[in-house]
C-alpha positions as CSV (number, residue, x, y, z in Angstrom):
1,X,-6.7,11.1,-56.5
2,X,-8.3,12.5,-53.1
3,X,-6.0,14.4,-50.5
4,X,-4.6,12.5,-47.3
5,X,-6.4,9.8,-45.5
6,X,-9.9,9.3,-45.9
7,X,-12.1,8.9,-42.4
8,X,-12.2,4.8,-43.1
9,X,-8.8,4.2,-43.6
10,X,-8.0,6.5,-40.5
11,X,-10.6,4.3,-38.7
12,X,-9.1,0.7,-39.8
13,X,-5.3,2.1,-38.9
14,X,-6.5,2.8,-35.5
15,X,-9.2,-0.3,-34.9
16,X,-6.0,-2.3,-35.5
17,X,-3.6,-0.7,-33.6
18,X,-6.4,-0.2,-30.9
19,X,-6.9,-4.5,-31.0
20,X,-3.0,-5.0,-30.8
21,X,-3.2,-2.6,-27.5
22,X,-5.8,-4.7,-26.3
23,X,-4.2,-8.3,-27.1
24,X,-0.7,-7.1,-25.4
25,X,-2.1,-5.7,-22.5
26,X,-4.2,-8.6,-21.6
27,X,-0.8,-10.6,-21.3
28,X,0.9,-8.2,-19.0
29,X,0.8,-8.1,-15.8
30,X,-1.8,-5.4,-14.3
31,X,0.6,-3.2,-12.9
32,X,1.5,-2.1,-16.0
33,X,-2.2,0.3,-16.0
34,X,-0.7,2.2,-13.3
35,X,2.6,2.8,-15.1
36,X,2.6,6.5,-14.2
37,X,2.7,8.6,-17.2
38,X,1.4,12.3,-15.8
39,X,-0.5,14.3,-13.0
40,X,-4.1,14.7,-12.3
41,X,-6.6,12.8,-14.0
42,X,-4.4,11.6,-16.3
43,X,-1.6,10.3,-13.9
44,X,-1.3,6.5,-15.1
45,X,-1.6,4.5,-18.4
46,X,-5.0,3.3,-17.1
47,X,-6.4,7.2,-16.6
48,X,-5.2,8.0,-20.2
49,X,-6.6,4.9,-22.4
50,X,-10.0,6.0,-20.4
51,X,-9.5,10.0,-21.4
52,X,-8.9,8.3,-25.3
53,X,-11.7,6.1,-25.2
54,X,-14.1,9.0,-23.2
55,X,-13.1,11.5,-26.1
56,X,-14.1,9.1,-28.5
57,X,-17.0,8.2,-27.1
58,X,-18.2,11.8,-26.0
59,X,-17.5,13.0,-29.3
60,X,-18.8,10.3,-31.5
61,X,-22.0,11.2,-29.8
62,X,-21.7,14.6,-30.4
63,X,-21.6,13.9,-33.7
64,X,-24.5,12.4,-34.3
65,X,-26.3,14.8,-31.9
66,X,-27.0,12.7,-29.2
67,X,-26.0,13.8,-25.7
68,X,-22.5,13.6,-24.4
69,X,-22.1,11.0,-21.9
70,X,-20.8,12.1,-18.3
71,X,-17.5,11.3,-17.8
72,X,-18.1,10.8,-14.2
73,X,-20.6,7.9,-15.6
74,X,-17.8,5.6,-17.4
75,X,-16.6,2.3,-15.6
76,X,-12.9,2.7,-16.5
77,X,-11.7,0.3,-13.4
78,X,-10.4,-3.1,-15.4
79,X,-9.2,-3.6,-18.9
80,X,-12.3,-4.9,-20.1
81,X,-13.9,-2.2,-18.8
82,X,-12.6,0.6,-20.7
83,X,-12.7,-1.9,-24.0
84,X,-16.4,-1.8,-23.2
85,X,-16.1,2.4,-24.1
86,X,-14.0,1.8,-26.8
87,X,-16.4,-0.4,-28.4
88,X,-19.2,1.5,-28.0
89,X,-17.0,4.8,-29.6
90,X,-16.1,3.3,-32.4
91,X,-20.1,1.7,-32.6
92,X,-21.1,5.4,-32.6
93,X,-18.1,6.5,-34.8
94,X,-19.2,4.0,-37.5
95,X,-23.2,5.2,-37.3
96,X,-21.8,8.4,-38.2
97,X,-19.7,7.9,-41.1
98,X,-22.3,5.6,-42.4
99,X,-25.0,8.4,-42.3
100,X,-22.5,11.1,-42.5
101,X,-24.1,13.6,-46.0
102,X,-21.4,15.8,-47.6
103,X,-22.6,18.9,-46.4
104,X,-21.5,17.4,-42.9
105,X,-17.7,18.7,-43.5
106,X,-19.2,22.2,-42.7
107,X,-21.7,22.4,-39.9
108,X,-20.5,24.4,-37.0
109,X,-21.2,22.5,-33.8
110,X,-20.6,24.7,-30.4
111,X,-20.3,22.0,-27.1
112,X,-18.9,22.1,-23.5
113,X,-15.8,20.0,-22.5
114,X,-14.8,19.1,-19.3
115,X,-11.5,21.0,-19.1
116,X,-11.6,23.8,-22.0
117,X,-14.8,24.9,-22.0
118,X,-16.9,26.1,-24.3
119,X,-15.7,25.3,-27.7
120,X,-16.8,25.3,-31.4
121,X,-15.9,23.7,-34.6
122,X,-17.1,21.8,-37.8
123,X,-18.2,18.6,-37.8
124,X,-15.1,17.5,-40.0
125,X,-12.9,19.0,-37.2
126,X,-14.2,17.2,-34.8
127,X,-14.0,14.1,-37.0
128,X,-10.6,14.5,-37.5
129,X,-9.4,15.4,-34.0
130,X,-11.4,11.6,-32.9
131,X,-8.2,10.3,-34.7
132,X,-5.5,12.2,-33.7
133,X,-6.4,12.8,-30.2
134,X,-6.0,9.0,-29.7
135,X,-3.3,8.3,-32.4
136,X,-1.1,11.1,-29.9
137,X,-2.1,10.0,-26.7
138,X,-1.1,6.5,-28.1
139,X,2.5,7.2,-28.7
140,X,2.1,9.1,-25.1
141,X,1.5,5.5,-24.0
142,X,3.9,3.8,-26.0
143,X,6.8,5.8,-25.0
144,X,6.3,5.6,-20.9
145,X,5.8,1.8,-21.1
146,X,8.7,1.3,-22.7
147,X,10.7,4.1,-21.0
148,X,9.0,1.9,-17.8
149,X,10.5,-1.7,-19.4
150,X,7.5,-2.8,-21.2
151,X,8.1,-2.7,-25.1
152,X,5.7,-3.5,-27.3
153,X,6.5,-5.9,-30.2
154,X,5.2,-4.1,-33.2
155,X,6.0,-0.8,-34.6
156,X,3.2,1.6,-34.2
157,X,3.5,3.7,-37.3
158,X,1.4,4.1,-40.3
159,X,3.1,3.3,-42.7
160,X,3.7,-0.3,-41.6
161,X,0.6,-0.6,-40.7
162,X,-1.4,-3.4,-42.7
163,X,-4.9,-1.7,-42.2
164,X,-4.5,0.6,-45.2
């Protein structure tokens, strides 16, 4: 028996709690994007699905050593729009652990971030933190929307989820 989650089952849990996102916000109305939810760049639901999917995107490239896209370069304006980055994320994501060799878990990769830096860590890290970075910024989500009136009908949690 392995320990915790493996990188697939992580990736099903989130493609289907991603798609349930997707469906549910297509039926609201749009003003519920610009629900705010914090300051800066990140001050509405909108600016935080497109800091998810830009992670996901920027690291999944990382990854597989290709260069980080520029944040500035991402259309993030309409729905569709930042589905477009998560679909070509999780593209990326999926060439990776397709081609990903064991030895991956330990290489050291050092890159820049927009807000932090300079920063290094393994591969597996950064792996790992494509998942949970979302998976938190998720429940960020979750909770202003319906602290805003907009519940969503479905429990987000892993356990009930029917991806794994």
């Amino acid at each position: 028996m392995e320990d915790g989650a493996t990188f697939r089952e992580l990736l099903a849990y989130t493609d289907a709690e991603t798609e349930r996102w997707h469906a549910w916000l297509r039926d609201q109305p749009a003003e519920v994007l610009q629900v705010r939810i914090g300051e800066g760049s990140r001050a509405t639901v909108r600016d935080l699905i497109g800091h998810v999917f830009a992670a996901e995107l920027r690291y999944a490239q990382r990854l597989l050593g290709q260069p980080a896209t520029a944040y500035e370069e991402l259309e993030m304006g309409s729905l569709d729009a930042l589905w477009r980055i998560h679909a070509e994320a999780r593209r990326a994501l999926r060439a990776y652990l397709d081609a990903m060799p064991a030895s991956e878990r330990d290489r050291q990769m050092t890159f820049n971030t927009r807000t932090l830096g300079t920063l290094s860590a393994t591969a597996h890290k950064m792996a790992v933190h494509v998942f949970l970075h979302g998976i938190r910024h998720w429940a960020q989500i979750a909770t202003a929307l319906r602290q805003a009136g907009h519940p969503q009908p479905w429990e987000h949690d892993w356990l009930l989820s029917d991806a794994v």
